[in-house]
N, C-alpha and C positions, 0 to 999 in steps of 0.2 A: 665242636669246641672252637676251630676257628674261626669258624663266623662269628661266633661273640667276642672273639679279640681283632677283627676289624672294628668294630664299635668303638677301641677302646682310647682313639685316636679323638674318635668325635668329644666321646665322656672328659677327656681331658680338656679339648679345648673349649668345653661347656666350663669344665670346673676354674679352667685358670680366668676365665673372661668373669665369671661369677665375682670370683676374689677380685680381679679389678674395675666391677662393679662396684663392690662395696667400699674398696680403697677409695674408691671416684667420690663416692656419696660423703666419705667423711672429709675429704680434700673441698667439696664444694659444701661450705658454712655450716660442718660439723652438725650435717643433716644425717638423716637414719632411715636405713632400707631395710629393713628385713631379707633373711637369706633365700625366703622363698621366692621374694621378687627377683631378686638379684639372678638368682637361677632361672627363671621364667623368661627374663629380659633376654639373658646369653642363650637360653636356648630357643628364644622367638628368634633374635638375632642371626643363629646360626642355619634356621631355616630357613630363615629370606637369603643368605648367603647363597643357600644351599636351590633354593628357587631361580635365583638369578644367574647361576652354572647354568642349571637348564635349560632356562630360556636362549643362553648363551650359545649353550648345545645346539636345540631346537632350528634355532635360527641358522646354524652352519658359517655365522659372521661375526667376529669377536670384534669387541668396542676396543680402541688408542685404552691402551695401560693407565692414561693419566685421566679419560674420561671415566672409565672404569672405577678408579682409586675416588676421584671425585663423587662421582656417582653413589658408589656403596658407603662411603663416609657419610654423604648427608643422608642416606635411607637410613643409616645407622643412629645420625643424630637426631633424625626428626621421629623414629621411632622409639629413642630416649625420651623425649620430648614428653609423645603419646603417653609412652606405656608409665614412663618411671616419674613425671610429674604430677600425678594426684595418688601417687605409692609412696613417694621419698618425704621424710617429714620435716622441716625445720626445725629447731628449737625450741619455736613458738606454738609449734604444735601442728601448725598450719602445713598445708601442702606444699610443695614446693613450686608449682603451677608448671604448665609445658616449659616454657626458659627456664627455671630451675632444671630438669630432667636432662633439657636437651644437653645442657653445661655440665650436666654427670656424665650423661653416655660420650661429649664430647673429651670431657678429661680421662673418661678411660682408652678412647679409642689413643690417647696420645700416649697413656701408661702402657701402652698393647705395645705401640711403638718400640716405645724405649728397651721395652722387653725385650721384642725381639733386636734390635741393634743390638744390645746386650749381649744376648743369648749368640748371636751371630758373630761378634769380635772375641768373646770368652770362651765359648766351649773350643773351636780350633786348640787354641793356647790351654787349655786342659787335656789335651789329647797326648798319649806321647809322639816323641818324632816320626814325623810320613805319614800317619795314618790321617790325617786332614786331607 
């Protein structure tokens, strides 16, 4: 039974990238994902995340923090790009083409952001006193 609530850490951060998926898709010209891409996306996403630990591992040499951040941002954007620009649909019916995709996966990674800033200066100050 434990081991399936190790899981349950990943399952979230599938599900909330999911939702700022779709957030992205209607923020970028009130285009349309569907929820199974959107899940698809965050969990390809989450395994390349999850590949490039390892390789990180593997290797016994960790890349500068801002090459890193750099680095998984554009594998992030350019695999929007791929995966969620002939999935995401305009108005017009049409595809949204790679630049469409990439400017969805790129506005969520920034919604991701803000969340966690968010999340980061609020939950403290929801805490009661000391326990932060």
């Amino acid at each position: 039974m434990s081991s399936a609530l190790t899981l349950l850490p990943l399952l979230l951060a599938v599900a909330v990238y999911s939702a700022l998926v779709k957030v992205a898709s209607r923020v970028y010209g009130k285009s349309h994902l569907a929820w199974k891409h959107a899940v698809s996306f965050s969990a390809l996403g989450v395994v390349m995340g999850a590949v490039g630990a390892l390789m990180n591992q593997a290797t016994g040499k960790a890349l500068p923090v801002v090459l890193a951040i750099v680095l998984g941002i554009g594998i992030q954007v350019a695999l929007g790009g791929w995966f969620l620009g002939p999935r995401a649909v305009a108005p017009s019916g049409a595809p949204v083409s790679f630049k469409g995709g990439a400017l969805i996966a790129a506005i969520a990674v920034v919604l991701g952001l803000v969340l966690g800033v968010l999340a980061a200066n609020l939950l403290p100050a929801l805490l009661p006193h000391g326990q932060a």
